[in-house]
C-alpha positions as CSV (number, residue, x, y, z in Angstrom):
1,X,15.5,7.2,-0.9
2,X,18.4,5.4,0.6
3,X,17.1,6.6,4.2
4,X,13.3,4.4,3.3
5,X,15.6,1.9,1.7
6,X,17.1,1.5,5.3
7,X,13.7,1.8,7.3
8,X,11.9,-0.3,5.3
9,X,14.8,-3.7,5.3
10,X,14.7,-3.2,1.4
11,X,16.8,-1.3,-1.4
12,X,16.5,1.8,-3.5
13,X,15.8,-0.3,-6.6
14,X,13.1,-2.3,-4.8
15,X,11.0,1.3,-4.0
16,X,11.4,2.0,-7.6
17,X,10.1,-1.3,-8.7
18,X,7.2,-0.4,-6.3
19,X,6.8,3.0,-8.0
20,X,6.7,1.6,-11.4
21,X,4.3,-1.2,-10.1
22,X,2.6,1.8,-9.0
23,X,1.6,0.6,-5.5
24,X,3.6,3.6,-4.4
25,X,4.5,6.9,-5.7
26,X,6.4,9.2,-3.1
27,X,6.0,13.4,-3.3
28,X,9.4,14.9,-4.8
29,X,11.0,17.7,-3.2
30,X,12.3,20.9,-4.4
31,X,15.7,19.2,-4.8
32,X,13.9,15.9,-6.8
33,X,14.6,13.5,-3.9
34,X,11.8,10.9,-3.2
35,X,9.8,11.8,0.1
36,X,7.8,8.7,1.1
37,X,5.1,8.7,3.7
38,X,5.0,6.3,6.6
39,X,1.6,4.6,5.1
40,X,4.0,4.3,2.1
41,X,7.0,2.9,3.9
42,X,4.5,0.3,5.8
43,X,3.0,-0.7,1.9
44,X,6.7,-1.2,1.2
45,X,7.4,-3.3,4.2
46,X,4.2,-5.7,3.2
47,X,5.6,-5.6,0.1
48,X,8.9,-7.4,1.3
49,X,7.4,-9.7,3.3
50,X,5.7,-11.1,0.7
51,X,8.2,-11.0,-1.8
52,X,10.9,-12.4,0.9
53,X,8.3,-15.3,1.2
54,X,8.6,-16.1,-2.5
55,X,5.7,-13.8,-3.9
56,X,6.8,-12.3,-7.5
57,X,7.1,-8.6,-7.0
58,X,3.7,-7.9,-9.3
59,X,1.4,-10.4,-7.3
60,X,2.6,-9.2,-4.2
61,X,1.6,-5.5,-5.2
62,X,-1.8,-7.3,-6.1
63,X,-1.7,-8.7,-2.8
64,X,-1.1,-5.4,-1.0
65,X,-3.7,-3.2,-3.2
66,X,-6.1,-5.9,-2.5
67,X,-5.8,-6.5,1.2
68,X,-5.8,-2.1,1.6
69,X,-9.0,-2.5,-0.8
70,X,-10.6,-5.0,1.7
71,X,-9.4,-3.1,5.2
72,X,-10.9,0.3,3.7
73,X,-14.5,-1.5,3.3
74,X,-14.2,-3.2,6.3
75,X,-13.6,0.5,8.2
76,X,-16.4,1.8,6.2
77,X,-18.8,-0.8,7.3
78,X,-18.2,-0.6,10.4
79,X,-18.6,3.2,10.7
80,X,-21.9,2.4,8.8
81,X,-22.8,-0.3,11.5
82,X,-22.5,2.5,14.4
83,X,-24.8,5.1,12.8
84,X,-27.5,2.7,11.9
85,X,-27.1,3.0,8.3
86,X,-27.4,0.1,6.1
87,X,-24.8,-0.9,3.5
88,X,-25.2,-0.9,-0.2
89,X,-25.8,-4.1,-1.5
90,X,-25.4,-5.1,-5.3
91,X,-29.7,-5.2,-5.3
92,X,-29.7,-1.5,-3.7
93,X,-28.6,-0.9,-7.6
């Protein structure tokens, strides 16, 4: 945990707050030591920023679930855009 701490510009009780937030929950090794992914570690980072910018630590996992909410359907329209296929709409229903 210390070693994301240090990648990530934050501290080890920030990731927990994160965890218990639950924008993030890292695998545990055999030993119990938090293993966080590099998607994780760049949620974290987003995290920071917004909280460094004044953000309360619960909006800005808001924030981040919503802007990951918004870049996953935007990926998934345009993959439906290539094939020809035509988005769901509220009226398709």
């Amino acid at each position: 945990m210390g070693r994301a701490a240090a990648m990530t510009g934050t501290t080890a009780g920030f990731l927990r707050a994160l965890g218990e937030q639950g924008l993030i929950t890292p695998l545990r090794s055999d030993g119990g030591h938090r293993r966080y992914s590099r998607y994780q570690l760049r949620i974290a980072m987003r995290a920071r920023d917004l909280v460094d910018q004044g953000t309360a630590i619960d909006a800005a996992c808001r924030i981040v679930i919503l802007e990951d909410q918004l870049e996953e359907a935007l990926r998934i329209n345009e993959e439906l855009r290539r094939s020809g296929a035509a988005p769901r709409t509220a009226a398709d229903t």
